[in-house]
VMD Tcl script that draws the C-alpha trace (Angstrom):
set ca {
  {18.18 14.29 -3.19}
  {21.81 13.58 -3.20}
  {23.89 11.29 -4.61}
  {23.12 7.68 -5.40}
  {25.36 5.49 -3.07}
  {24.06 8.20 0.12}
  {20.15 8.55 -1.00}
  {19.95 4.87 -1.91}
  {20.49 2.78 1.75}
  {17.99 5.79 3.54}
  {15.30 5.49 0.53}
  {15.24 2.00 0.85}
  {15.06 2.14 4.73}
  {12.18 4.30 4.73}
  {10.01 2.31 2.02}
  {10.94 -0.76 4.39}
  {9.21 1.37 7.19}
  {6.16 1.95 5.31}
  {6.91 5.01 3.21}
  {5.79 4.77 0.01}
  {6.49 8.57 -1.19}
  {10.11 6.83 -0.41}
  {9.47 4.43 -3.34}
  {8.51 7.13 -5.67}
  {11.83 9.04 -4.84}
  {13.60 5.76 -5.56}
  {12.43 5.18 -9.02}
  {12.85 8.97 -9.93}
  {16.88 8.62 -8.34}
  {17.29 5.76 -10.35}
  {15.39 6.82 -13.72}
  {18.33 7.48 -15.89}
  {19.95 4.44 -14.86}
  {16.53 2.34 -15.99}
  {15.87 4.35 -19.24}
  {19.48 3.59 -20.68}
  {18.98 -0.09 -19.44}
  {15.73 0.18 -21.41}
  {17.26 1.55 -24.84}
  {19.59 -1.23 -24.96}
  {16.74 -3.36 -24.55}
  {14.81 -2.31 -27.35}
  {14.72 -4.30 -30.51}
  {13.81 -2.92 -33.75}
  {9.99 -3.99 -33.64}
  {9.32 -2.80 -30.15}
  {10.98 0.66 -31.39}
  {8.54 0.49 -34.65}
  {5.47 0.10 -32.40}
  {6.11 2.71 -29.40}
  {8.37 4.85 -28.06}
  {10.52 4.00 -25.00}
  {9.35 6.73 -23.08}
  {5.87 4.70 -23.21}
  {7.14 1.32 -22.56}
  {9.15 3.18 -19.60}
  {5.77 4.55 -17.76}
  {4.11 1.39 -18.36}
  {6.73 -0.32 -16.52}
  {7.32 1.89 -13.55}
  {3.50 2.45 -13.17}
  {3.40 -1.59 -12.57}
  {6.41 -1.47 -10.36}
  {4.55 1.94 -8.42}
  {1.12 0.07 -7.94}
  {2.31 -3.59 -7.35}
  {5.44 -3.50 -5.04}
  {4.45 -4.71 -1.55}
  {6.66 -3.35 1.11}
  {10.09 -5.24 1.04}
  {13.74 -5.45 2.72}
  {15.90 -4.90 -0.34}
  {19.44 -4.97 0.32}
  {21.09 -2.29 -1.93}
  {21.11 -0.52 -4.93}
  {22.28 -3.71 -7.06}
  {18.94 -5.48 -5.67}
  {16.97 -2.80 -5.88}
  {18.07 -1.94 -9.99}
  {17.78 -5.93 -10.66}
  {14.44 -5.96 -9.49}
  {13.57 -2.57 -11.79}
  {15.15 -4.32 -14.58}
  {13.03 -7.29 -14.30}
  {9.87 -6.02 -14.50}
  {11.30 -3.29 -17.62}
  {12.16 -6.72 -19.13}
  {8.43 -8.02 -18.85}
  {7.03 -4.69 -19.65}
  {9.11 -5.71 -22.85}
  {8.42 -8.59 -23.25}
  {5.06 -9.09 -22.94}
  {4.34 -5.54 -24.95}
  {0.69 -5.92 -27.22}
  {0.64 -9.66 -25.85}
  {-2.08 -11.33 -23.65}
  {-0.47 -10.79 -20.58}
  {0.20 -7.28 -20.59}
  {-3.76 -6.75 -20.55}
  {-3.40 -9.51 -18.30}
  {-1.56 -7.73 -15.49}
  {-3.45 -4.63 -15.59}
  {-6.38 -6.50 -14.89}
  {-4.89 -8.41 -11.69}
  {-3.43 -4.54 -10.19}
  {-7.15 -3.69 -10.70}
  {-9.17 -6.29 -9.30}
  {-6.68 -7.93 -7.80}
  {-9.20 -10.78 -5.94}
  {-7.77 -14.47 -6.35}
  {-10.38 -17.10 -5.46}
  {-10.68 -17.76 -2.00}
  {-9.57 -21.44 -2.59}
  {-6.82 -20.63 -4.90}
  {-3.66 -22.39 -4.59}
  {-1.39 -19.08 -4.73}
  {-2.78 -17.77 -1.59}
  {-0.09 -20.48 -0.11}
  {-1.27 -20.14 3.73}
  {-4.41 -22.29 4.00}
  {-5.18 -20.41 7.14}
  {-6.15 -16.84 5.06}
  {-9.06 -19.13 3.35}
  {-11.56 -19.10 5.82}
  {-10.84 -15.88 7.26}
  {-12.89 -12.99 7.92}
  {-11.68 -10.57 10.54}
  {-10.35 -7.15 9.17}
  {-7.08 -8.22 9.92}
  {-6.86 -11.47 8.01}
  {-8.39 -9.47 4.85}
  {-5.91 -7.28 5.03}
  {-3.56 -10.32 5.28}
  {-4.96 -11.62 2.41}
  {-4.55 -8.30 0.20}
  {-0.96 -8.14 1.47}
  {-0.91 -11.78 0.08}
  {-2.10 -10.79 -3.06}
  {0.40 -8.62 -3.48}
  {3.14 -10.54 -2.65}
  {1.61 -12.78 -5.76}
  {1.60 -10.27 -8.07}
  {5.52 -9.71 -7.71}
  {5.91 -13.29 -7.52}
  {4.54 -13.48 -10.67}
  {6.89 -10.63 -12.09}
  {9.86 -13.48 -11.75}
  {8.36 -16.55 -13.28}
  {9.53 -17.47 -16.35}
  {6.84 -16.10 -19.43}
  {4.98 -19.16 -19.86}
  {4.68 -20.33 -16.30}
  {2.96 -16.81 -15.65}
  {0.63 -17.32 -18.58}
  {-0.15 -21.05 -17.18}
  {-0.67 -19.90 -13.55}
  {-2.95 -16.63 -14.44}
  {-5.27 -18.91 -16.65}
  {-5.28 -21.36 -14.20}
  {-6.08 -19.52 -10.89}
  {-7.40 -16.26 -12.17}
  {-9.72 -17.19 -15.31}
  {-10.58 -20.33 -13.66}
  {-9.72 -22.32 -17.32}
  {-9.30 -26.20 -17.35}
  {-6.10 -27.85 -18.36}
  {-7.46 -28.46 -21.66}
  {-8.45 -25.44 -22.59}
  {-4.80 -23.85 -21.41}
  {-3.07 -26.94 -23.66}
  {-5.07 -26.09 -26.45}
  {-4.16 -22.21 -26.38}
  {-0.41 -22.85 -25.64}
  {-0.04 -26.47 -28.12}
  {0.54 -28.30 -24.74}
  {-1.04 -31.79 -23.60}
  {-3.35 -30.70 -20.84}
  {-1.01 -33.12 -18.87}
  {1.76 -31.32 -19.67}
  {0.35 -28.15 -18.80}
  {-0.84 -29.69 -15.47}
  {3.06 -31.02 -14.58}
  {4.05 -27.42 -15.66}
  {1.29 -25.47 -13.39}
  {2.59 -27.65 -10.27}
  {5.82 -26.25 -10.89}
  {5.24 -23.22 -11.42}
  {3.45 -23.20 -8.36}
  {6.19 -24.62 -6.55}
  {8.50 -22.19 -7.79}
  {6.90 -19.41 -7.07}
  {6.01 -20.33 -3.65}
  {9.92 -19.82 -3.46}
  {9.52 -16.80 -5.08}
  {7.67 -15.79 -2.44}
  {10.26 -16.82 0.09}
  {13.10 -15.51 -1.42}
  {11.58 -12.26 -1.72}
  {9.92 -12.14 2.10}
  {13.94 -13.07 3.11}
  {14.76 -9.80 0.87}
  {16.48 -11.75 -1.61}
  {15.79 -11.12 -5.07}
  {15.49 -14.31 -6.83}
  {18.03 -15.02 -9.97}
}
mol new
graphics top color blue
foreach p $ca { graphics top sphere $p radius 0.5 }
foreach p [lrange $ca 0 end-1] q [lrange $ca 1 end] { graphics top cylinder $p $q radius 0.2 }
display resetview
């Protein structure tokens, strides 16, 4: 496959195109980078309750089945966003939202009202194209979602995926349901500039 700085540029190029056997020879060029990122990752519990290897193919089959087609600009991009969802992967290991996420890849249907749709125009559609808009959107979401801080994620799954009031989120998190309501519009705000960043192949800090 050739070296990193001369496989990297072409690999991303093609995935850009539409390629997505170019995305699986990007995260198997860039492998043993990720896995020694991951072992200095790993705290003492997560190493007591599975082995990195695991937490490793958890992460990359997320990052395989979620990643919408992207400009990324270079390797640096391309490892930061790898590292980001490794560090969720981590993070939200044996916790709600790792069942969570599965879930969303599966089904993957937001409400057809639902707020992180963000183009009022895929609502009401119903032409092949726009449905396939609207998957593309969902997508999009998904990643979105990778970059959101932990509890904004939690707030804006509950909220547009399970459907669950305000209250009910408050009561689970030891929120006000108007605090959780204050936090959900900014969550929504910020990923909605997720969203952009990402579209503008910019990989949000």
């Amino acid at each position: 496959m050739g070296d990193l700085p001369a496989a990297t540029p072409q690999l991303l190029e093609q995935w850009h195109r539409g390629d997505d056997q170019a995305l699986v020879a990007l995260v198997e060029l860039h492998l043993p980078w990720l896995r020694a990122h991951l072992g200095k990752r790993l705290g003492d519990f997560l190493r007591r309750h599975g082995e990195a290897e695991d937490y490793l193919h958890d992460a990359m089959l997320d990052f395989l089945r979620d990643a919408p087609r992207f400009q990324v600009r270079d390797e640096s991009h391309f490892r930061g966003l790898l590292a980001r969802v490794v560090e969720n992967t981590l993070r939200d290991k044996n916790a709600w939202f790792r069942a969570r996420r599965r879930d969303l890849a599966k089904n993957g249907a937001l409400p057809s009202d639902s707020v992180l749709l963000l183009d009022p125009a895929l609502h009401a559609s119903s032409t092949p194209s726009r449905a396939a808009a609207r998957t593309e959107a969902r997508d999009w979401v998904r990643l979105g979602l990778e970059l959101l801080e932990v509890e904004d994620r939690r707030i804006l799954v509950a909220r547009e995926y399970d459907d669950r009031s305000f209250v009910e989120i408050g009561e689970e998190l030891g929120m006000s349901a108007n605090s959780v309501r204050m936090r959900w519009t900014r969550a929504v705000a910020r990923l909605a500039d997720v969203l952009r960043e990402l579209r503008a192949g910019q990989l949000p800090p």
